[in-house]
C-alpha positions as CSV (number, residue, x, y, z in Angstrom):
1,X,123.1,84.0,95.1
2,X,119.5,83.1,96.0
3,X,116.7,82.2,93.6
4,X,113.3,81.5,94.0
5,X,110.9,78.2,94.3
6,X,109.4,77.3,90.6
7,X,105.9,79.3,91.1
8,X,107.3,81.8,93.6
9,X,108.3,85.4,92.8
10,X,112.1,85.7,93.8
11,X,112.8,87.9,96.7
12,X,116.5,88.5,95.6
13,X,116.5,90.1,92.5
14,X,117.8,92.8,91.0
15,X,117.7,96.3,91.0
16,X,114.3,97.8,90.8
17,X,113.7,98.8,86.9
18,X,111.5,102.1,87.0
19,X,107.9,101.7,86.1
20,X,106.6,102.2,82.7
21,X,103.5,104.2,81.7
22,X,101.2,101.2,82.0
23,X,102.7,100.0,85.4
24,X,102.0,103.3,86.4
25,X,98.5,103.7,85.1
26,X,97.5,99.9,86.3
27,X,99.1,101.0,90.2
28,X,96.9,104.3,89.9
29,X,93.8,102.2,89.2
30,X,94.3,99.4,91.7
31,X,95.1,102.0,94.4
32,X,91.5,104.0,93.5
33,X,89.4,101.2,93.8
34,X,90.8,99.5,96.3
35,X,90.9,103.1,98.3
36,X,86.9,103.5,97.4
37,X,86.5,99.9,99.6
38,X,89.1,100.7,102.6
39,X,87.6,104.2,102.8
40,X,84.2,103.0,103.2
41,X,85.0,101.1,105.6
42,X,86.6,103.3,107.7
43,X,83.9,105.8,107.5
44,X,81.1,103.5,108.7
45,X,82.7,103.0,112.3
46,X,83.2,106.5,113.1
47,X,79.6,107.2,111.6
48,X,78.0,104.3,113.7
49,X,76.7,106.2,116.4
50,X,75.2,108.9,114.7
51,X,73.5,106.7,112.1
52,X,72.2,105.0,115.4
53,X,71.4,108.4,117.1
54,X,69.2,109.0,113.7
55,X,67.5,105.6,112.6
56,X,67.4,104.2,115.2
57,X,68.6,100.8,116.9
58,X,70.8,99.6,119.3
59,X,73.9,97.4,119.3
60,X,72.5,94.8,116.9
61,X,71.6,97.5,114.5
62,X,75.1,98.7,114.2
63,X,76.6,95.0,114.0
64,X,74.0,94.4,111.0
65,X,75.4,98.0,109.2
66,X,78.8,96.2,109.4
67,X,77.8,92.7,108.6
68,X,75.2,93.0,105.8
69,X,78.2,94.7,103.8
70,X,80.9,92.2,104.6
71,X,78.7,88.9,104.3
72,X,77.8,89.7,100.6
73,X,81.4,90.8,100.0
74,X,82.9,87.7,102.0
75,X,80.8,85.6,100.1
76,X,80.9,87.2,96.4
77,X,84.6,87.9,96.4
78,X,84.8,84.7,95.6
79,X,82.8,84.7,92.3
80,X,85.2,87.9,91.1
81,X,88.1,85.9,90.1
82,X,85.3,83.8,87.5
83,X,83.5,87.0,86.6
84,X,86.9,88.6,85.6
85,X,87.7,85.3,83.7
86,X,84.2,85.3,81.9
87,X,83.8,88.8,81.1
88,X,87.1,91.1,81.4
89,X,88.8,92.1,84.8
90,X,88.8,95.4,83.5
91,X,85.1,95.2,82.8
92,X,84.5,93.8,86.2
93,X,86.3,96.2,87.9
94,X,84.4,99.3,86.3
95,X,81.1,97.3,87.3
96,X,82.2,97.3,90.8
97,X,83.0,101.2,91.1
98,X,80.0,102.4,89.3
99,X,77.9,99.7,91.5
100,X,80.1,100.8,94.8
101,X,79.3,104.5,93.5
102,X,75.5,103.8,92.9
103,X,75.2,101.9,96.8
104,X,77.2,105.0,98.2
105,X,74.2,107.0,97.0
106,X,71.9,104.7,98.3
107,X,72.9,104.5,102.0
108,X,73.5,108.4,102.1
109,X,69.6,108.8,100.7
110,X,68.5,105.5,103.2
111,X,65.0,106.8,105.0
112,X,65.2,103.6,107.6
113,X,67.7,101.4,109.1
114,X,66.6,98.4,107.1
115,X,66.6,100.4,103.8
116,X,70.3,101.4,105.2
117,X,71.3,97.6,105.7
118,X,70.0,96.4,102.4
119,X,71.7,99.2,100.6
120,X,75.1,98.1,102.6
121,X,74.5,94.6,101.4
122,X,74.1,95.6,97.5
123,X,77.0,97.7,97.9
124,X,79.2,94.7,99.6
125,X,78.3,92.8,96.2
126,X,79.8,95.8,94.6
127,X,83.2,95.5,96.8
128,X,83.8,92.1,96.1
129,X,84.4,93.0,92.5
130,X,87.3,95.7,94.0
131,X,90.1,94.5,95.8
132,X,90.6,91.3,94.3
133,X,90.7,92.6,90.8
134,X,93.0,95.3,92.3
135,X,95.4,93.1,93.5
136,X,95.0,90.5,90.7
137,X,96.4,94.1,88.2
138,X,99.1,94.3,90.4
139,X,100.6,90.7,90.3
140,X,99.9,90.5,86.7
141,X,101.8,93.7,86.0
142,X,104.9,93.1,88.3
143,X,106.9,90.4,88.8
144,X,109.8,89.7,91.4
145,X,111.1,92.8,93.3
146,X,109.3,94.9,91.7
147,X,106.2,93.1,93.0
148,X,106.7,93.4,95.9
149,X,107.3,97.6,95.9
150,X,103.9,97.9,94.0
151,X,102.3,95.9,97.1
152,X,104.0,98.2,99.2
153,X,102.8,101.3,98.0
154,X,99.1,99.8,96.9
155,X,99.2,99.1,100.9
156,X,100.8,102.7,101.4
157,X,98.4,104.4,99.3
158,X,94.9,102.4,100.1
159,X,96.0,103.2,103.4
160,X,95.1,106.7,102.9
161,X,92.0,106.0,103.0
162,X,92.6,105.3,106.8
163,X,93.7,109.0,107.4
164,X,90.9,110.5,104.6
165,X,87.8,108.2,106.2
166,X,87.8,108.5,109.6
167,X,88.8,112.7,109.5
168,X,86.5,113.7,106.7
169,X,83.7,111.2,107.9
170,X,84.1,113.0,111.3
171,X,83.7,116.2,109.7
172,X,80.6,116.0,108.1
173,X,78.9,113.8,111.2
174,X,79.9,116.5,113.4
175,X,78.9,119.5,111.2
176,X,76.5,118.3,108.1
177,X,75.4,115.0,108.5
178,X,76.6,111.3,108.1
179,X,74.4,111.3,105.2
180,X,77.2,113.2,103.1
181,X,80.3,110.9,104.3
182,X,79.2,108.0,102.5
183,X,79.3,110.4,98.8
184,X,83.2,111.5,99.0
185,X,83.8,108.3,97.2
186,X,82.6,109.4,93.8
187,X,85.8,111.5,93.4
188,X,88.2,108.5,93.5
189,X,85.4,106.5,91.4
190,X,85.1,109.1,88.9
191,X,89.1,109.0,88.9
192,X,89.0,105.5,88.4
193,X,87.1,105.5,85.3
194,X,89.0,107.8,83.6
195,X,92.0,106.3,83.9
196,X,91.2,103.2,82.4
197,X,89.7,105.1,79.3
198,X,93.5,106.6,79.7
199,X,94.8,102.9,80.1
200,X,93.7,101.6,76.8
201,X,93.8,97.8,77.6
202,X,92.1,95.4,76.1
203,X,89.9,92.7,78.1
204,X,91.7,89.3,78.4
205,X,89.2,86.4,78.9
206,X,89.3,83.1,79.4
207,X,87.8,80.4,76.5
208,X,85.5,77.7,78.7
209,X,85.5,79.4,81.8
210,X,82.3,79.0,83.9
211,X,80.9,80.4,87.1
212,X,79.9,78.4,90.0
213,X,76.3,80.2,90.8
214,X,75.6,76.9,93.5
215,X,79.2,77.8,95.2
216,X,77.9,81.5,95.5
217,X,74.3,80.7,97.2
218,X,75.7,78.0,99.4
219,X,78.5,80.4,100.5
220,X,76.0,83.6,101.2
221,X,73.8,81.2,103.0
222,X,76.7,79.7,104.7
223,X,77.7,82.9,106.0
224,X,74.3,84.9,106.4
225,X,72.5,82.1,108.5
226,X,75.6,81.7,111.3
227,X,76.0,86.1,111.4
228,X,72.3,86.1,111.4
229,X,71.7,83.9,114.9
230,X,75.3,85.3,116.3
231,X,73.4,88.9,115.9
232,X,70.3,88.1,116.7
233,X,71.0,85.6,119.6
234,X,71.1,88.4,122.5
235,X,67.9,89.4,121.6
236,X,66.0,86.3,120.6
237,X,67.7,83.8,122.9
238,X,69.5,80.1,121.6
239,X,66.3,78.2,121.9
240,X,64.2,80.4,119.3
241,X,63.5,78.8,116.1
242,X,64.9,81.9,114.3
243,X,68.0,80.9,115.7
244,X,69.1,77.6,116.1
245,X,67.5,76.9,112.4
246,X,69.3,79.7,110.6
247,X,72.7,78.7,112.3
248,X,72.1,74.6,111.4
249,X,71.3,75.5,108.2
250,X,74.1,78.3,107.5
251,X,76.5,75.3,108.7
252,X,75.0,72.8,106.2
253,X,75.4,75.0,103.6
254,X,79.1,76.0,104.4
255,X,79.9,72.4,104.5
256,X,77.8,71.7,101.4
257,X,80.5,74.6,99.7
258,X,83.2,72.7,100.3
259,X,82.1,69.6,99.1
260,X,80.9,71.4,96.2
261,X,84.3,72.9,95.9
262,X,85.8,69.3,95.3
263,X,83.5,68.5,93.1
264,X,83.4,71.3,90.7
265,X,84.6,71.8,87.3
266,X,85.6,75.3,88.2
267,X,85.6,76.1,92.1
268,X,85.6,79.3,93.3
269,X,88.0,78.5,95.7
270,X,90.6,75.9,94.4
271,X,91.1,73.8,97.8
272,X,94.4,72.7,95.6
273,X,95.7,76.3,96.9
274,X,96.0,75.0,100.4
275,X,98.3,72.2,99.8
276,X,100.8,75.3,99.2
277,X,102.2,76.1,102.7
278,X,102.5,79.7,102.6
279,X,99.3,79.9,101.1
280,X,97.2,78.5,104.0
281,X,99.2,79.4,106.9
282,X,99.3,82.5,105.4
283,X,95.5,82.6,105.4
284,X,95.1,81.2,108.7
285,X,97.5,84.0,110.0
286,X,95.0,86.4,108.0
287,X,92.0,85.1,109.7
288,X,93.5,85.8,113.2
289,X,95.0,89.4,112.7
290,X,92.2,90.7,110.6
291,X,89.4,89.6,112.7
292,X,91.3,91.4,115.7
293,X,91.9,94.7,113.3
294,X,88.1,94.6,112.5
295,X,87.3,93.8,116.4
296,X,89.8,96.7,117.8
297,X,88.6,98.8,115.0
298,X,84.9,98.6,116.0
299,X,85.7,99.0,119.6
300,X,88.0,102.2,119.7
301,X,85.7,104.3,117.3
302,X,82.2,103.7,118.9
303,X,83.7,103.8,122.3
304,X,85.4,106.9,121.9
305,X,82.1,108.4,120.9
306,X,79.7,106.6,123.3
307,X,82.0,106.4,125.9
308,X,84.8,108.6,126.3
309,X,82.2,111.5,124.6
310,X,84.3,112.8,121.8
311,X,82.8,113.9,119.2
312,X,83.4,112.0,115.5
313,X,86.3,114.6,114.0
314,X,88.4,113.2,117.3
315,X,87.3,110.4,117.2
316,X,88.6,109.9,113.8
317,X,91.5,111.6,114.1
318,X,92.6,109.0,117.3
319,X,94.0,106.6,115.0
320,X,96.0,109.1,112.7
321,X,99.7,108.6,114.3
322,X,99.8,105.1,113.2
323,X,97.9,105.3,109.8
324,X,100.9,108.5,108.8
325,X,103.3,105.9,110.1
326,X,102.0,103.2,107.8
327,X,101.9,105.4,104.8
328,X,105.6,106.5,105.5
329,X,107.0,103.2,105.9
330,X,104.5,100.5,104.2
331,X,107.0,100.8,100.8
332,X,110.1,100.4,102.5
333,X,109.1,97.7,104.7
334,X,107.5,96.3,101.5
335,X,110.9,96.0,99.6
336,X,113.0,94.8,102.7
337,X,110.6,91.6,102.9
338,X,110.8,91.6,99.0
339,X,114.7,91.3,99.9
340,X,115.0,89.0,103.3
341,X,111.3,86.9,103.2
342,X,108.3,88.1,104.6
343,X,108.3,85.4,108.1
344,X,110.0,87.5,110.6
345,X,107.5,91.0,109.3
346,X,104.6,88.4,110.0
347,X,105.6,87.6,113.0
348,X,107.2,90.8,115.0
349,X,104.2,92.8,113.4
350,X,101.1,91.1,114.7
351,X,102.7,90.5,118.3
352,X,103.9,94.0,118.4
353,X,100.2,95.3,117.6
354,X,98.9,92.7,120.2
355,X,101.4,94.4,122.7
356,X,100.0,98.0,121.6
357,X,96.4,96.5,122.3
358,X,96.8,95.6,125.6
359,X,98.0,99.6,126.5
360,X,94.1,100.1,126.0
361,X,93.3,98.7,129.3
362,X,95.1,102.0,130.7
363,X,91.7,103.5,129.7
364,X,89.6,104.4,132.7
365,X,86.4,106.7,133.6
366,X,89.1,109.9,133.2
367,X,89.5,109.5,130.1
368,X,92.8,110.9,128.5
369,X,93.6,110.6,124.7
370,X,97.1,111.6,125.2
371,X,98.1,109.1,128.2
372,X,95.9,106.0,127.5
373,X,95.2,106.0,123.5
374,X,98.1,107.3,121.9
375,X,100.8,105.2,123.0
376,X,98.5,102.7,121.7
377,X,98.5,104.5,118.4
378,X,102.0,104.4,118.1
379,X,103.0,101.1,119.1
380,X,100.3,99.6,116.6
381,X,101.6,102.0,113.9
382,X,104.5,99.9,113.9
383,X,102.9,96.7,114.3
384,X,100.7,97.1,111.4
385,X,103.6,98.6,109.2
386,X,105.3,96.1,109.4
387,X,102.6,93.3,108.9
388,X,100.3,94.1,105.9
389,X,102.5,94.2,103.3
390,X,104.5,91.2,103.8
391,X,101.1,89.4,104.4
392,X,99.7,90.2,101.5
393,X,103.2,89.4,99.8
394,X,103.6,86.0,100.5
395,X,100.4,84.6,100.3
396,X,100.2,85.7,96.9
397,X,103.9,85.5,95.8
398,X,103.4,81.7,97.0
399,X,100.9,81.1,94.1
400,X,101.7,81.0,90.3
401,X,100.6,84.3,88.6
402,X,98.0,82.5,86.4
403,X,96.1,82.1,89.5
404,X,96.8,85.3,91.8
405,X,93.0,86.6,90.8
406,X,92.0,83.6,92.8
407,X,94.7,83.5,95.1
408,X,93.6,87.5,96.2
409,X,90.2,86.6,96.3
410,X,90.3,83.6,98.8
411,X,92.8,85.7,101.1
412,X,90.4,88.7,100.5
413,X,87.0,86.6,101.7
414,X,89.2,85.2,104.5
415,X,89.6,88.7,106.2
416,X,86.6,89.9,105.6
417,X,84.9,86.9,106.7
418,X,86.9,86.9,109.8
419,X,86.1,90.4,110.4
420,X,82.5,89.1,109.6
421,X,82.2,86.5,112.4
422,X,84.0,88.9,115.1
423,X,81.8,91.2,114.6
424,X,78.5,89.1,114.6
425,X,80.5,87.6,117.7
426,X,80.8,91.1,119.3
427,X,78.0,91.1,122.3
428,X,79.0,87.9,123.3
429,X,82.9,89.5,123.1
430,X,82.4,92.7,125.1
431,X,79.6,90.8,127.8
432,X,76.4,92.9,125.5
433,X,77.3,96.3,126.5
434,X,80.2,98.4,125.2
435,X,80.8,100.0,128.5
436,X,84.4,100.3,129.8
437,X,84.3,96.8,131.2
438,X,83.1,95.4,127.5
439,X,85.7,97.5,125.8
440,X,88.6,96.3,128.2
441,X,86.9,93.0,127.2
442,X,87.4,93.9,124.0
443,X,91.1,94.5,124.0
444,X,91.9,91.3,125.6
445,X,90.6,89.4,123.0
446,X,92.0,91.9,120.2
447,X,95.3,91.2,121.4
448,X,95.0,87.3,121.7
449,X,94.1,87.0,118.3
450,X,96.8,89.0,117.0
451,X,99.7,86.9,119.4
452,X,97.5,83.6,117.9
453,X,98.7,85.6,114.4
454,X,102.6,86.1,114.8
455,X,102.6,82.2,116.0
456,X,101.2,81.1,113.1
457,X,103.1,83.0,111.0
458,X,106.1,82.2,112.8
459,X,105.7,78.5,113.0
460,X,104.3,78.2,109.4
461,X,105.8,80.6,107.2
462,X,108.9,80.0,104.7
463,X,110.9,82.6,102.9
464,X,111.2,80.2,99.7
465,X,114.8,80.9,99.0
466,X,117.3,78.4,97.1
467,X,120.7,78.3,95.6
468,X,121.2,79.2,92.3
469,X,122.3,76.1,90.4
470,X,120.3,73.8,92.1
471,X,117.1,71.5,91.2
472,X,114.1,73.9,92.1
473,X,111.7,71.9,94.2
474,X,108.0,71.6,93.2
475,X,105.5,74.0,94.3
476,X,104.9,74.1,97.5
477,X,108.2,73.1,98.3
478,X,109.7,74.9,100.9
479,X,113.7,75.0,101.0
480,X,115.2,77.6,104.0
481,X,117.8,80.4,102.8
């Protein structure tokens, strides 16, 4: 009989208890706004060219519709675990879907492509409020076993959003206008109000807790000035003063958040979390395999488009055979690391998505979905089945539940901060153009970083599993099964 680590949620346990109405009520809300965030998100790469086609802008211009979103979200999903702690996660989390709601509006209404960007930015500040309180309901709720089936089918569910975005985003691009993709969110939002009228819980907050406002700016300027000169560098060249100063400066200020996070009463990001070994190899796998997903993500839906000339329905609808296999299997695959350890998932599913990847250079000038994309589609299916869920499993099941809000927020800024920097990265990637040359470029590199991902997870991941009977090691600790 195996138990687990002091600190760790045990992944033998005993048979799964049904849910009760709250459990229910708090999965139903962490799946709604978590889905607003992942559908967005999927919406604005299948919507790229035609918002291009519209406003305006080239290349840059649809790196800065991505970016200005995720460097306010990379940067503030940090500041969400204090703002729940100060005010109410509940209360947070209702700010962030009326804000996210309000910023949808926004962007559908957006007259210019700099109105468009700004509106994107305001509603990334919005989304950092999301999917870390999402997650942080979840791991308060559930413990053990059961914890892990609630990640499963939060990663099940959200993943919806993967099927809903990119086919109902087509949709309207092909036959209204991209305008109206970016308002289907006020349904789920709507939905998510209600149901925490329905759920009834009171705010917890914590006495003394303060937010680190000089964390936040040196972060955003951290990120913003290094995105800023990787965008703008094709255009403007390394020796402009635009460029070289903003990406000195965004450096200084990254390192002068780190040292403020040593310093600080109350960090946003606890560097104490890294000393836990699933914790930061878990984040360092996260870094790797969600910078390729953002990468191969970005690559497939705008070449498609520009490239292979489908129009945005197909487009969106390339990708389906491996987001129905997600949503299939994401629970199961959720409760069998829940029940053997999450290190072999980590590292069979990144490799096989990495393998999947590489099928893409199949793609040539005749174009054919059904020869060179699909068996693509399927192999990644699998790959990505069997990787998020786990992920997201053991790098917050290594942490203590008193802080897995801040746990899920640092893992949350790492993947959106990796997806940040590839895509800032992206006309240096695919060689300026996304031509079929950049986007075989493309692949390479998508599949390298997911290989760099099952590595790390292989060589640094540990299943946390003792006997029952014996001393429990300290967390952090790590004792093989």
């Amino acid at each position: 009989m195996y138990v687990m680590a002091r600190g760790y949620r045990p992944y033998m346990a005993a048979a799964t208890e049904p849910m009760s109405r709250d459990q229910r009520l708090v999965l139903a809300i962490a799946v709604l706004a978590s889905f607003v965030s992942f559908l967005d998100g999927t919406i604005v790469t299948v919507a790229l060219p035609a918002i291009m086609r519209e406003l305006g802008g080239g290349l840059a211009t649809q790196q800065w519709v991505v970016d200005a979103y995720l460097v306010t979200l990379g940067a503030l999903i940090l500041v969400a675990g204090s703002l729940s702690d100060v005010y109410g996660r509940l209360r947070i989390l209702r700010v962030g879907v009326i804000g996210f709601g309000v910023a949808s509006i926004a962007i559908a209404a957006a007259p210019t492509p700099v109105i468009l960007i700004v509106a994107r930015a305001v509603q990334g500040i919005a989304g950092a409020l999301l999917v870390p309180s999402s997650l942080a309901l979840i791991t308060s709720n559930f413990r053990g076993r059961e914890q892990a089936r609630a990640i499963g089918i939060w990663t099940a569910m959200t993943t919806g959003a993967m099927v809903a975005g990119p086919l109902v985003g087509g949709l309207f691009v092909d036959f209204l206008s991209w305008r109206f993709a970016f308002l289907i969110n006020v349904a789920p939002i709507a939905a998510v109000l209600v149901l925490l009228v329905v759920l009834g819980h009171e705010d917890v907050r914590r006495k003394g807790t303060t937010i680190d406002w000089l964390g936040a700016v040196l972060c955003t300027l951290g990120l913003g000035g290094p995105v800023y000169a990787l965008i703008e560098q094709p255009n403007l060249g390394w020796g402009h003063p635009a460029i070289y100063l903003s990406l000195a400066l965004g450096l200084l200020a990254l390192a002068g958040f780190l040292a403020r996070q040593r310093v600080a009463a109350q960090p946003m990001m606890p560097l104490s979390l890294f000393g836990v070994r699933n914790f930061w190899t878990g984040n360092v796998a996260t870094a790797f395999i969600y910078g390729a997903l953002s990468l191969g993500g970005f690559i497939l839906g705008v070449y498609l488009q520009q490239g292979a000339g489908l129009k945005a329905t197909l487009a969106g609808l390339a990708s389906l055979p491996s987001t129905i296999i997600m949503i299939l299997f994401s629970s199961r695959v959720g409760a069998l690391s829940g029940r053997y350890g999450p290190r072999l998932f980590m590292t069979a599913g990144p490799i096989i998505m990495g393998a999947g990847t590489l099928l893409l250079l199949t793609v040539s000038k005749n174009f054919s979905y059904w020869w060179q994309v699909l068996p693509y589609v399927l192999v990644f299916g699998v790959g990505i089945t069997l990787t998020v869920s786990p992920l997201t499993s053991a790098i917050l099941g290594s942490i203590e539940s008193e802080r897995s809000g801040i746990a899920s927020a640092v893992n949350n800024a790492v993947s959106r901060v990796a997806g940040l920097l590839v895509i800032a990265m992206l006309a240096t990637i695919i060689g300026g153009r996304l031509d079929l040359a950049g986007f075989h470029r493309g692949a390479i590199v998508t599949a390298a970083m997911m290989l760099v991902g099952g590595l790390v997870s292989f060589a640094g991941i540990r299943n946390h599993l003792v006997e029952a009977g014996q001393d429990e090691p300290s967390t952090g600790s790590t004792v093989e099964p």
